[in-house]
N, C-alpha and C positions, 0 to 999 in steps of 0.2 A: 504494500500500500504506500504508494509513494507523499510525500510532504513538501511542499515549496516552500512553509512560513519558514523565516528565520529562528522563531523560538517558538516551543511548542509550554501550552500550559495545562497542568493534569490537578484536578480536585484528586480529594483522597477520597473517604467517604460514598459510597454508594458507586467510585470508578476505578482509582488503583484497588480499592477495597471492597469488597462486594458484601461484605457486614453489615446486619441489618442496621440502621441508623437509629431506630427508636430501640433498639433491644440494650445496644450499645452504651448510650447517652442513659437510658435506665439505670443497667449495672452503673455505670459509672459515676454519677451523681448521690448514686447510693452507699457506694464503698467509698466514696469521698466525702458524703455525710458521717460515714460510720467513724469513718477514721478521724474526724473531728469532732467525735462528740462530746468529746470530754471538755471543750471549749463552747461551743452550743448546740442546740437544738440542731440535729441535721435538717429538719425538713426549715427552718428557719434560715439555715444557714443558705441550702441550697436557693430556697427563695430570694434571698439576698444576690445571689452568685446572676441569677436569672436576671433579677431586676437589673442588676449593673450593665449586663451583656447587652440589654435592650438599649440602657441609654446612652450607652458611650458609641451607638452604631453612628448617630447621626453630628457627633463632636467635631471640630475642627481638628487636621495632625497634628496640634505642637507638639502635641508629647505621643509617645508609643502606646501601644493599646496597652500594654504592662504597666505602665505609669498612670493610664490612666483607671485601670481597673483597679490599682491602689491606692488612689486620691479617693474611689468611689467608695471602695470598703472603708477605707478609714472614715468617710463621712455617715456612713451605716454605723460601723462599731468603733466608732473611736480607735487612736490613733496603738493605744498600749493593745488591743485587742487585733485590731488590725496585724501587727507583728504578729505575734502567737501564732493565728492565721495561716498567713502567711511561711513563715517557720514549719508549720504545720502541712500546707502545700506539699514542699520543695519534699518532707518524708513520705510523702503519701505516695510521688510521684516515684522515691527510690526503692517502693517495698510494695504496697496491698496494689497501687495500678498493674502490677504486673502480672496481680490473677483477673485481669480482663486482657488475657492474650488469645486465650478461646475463643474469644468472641469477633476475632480479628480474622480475615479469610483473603488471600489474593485473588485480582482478577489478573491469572498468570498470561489469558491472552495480551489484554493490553499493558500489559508490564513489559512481554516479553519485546512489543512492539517498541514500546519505551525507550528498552535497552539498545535498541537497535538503530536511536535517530544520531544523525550527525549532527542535527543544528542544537540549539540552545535549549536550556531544559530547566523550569520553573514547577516545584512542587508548590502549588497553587491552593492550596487549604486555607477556611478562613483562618486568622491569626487569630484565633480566640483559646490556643492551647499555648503553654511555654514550649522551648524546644526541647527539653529532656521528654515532654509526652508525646510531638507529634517524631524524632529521632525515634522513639521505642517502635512504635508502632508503625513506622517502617521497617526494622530490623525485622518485627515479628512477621513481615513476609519477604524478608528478602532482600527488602532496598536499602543501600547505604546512602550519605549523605553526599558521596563524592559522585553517583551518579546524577546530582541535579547541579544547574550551576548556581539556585536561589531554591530556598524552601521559604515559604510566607509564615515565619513561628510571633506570636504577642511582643517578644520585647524589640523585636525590629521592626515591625510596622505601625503604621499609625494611623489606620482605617482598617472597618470591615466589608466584608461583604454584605448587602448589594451596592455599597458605594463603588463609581467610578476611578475614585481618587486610586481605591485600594491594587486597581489594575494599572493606573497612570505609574505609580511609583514600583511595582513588577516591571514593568518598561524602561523606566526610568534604570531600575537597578541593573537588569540585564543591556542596555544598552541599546534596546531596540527599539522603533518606532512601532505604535500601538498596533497598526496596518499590519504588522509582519507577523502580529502573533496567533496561535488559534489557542483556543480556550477547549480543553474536553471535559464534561462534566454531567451531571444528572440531575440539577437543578437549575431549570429557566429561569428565574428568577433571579437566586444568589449566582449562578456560573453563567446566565446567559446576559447578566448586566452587565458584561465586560463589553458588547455591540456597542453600548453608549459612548466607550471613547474610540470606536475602530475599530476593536478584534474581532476574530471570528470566532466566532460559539458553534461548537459540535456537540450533541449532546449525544452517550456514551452509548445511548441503543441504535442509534443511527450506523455506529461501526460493527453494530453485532457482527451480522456475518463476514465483513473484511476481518473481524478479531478472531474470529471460528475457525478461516482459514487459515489463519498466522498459526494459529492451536494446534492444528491437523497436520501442519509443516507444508499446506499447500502455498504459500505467500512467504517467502523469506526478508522480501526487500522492504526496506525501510524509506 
C-alpha cells in the first residue's frame, strides 16, 4: 500500500490498539482510584481527574497539558494534597498500571505496515497520559519509542484533541507542512479534526482490507 504524505500520523486507541476503549478506560480509572484511596474517595477522585480533562481541552498552550492539569488539581484539592496526588500518580504508573496489560491487544496489520514507512512517523494519541503510561503501553505490543520520530505524551504538549492547535504543533514538531501529513485513526471527530488545519484523515476501517493483505503477506510495500 503505497504512501506519498511526508509524515504519517497513527492514534493509539481503537488503531495501533485494537483494545476495547470503554473496557480499558474502566479498568483503568479504577485501579487508579484504588490505588489512591488512601488519599481520597476514588470515585471522587476520578470525578475530579474527568472534570479537569474537560476543561483544560478548550485552554490556551502557555503551559503543557501537564502543567496544566496540575494548576487544575491543585485548584480542586489544594496545593499540599495536590503533591501526594501527584506522588501518588508517578507509583501507580510504576506498579498496579501494569496489570492492565491484558487489556492491551495489537493491530499487528497496521503496525506491521507502520514499521515498514520510510517517511516521518508521529505516535498521535491525545496527550492526556504522561509518557511513562503511553511508552508502557506501547512496549506491551511491541512498539519502541525509536520507531516514531514524535509521540504526543501530556508534559510536551499543550492542546488536546479535537483542537486544531494540537495537530498545528505535531507539524510544527516534525517539521512538516500540515498538507503533507495523513492522520489514521477511528474517531471523526477527535482524529478526523486534524482536516481543519490541512491533513488528511483516514479512518482505520477504510484500510481494513489493504491491512488484511499486508497480514496475509499479500502486500509487502510500504
Amino acid at each position: 500500500m503505497e504512501n506519498t504524505k511526508k509524515a504519517v500520523l497513527f492514534d493509539l486507541d481503537g488503531t495501533l490498539l485494537l483494545s476495547d476503549e470503554k473496557e480499558f478506560y474502566t479498568a483503568y480509572f479504577g485501579a487508579l482510584g484504588n490505588f489512591c484511596k488512601e488519599l481520597m474517595n476514588p470515585y471522587k477522585l476520578v470525578e475530579k481527574i474527568q472534570k479537569i480533562m474537560k476543561e483544560i481541552i478548550m485552554e490556551d498552550g502557555k503551559l503543557t497539558n501537564y502543567e496544566r492539569f496540575l494548576n487544575h488539581l491543585t485548584l480542586e484539592v489544594g496545593s499540599d494534597m495536590a503533591k501526594k496526588l501527584e506522588d501518588r500518580f508517578n507509583a501507580f504508573y510504576l506498579t498496579d498500571f501494569n496489570k492492565l496489560k491484558s487489556l492491551t491487544l495489537p493491530n499487528e496489520p497496521l503496525i506491521n505496515w507502520m514499521k515498514g514507512l520510510k517517511t516521518k512517523k508521529a505516535l498521535a494519541t491525545n496527550p492526556i497520559f504522561p509518557k511513562i503510561a503511553i511508552v508502557k503501553r506501547m512496549n506491551w505490543v511491541g512498539l519502541k519509542e525509536n520507531e516514531f520520530d514524535l509521540i504526543t505524551v501530556m508534559e510536551d504538549f499543550h492542546y488536546l484533541k479535537p483542537r486544531g492547535e494540537y495537530y498545528l504543533e505535531i507539524s510544527q514538531k516534525l517539521g512538516v507542512d500540515p498538507h503533507e501529513c495523513l492522520m489514521i485513526g477511528n474517531d471523526d471527530m477527535l482524529d478526523g479534526s486534524c482536516t481543519k488545519v490541512g491533513m488528511e484523515f483516514k479512518h482505520v476501517d477504510e484500510m481494513k482490507e489493504e491491512l488484511e493483505g499486508i497480514s496475509n503477506g499479500k502486500d509487502n510495500d510500504a
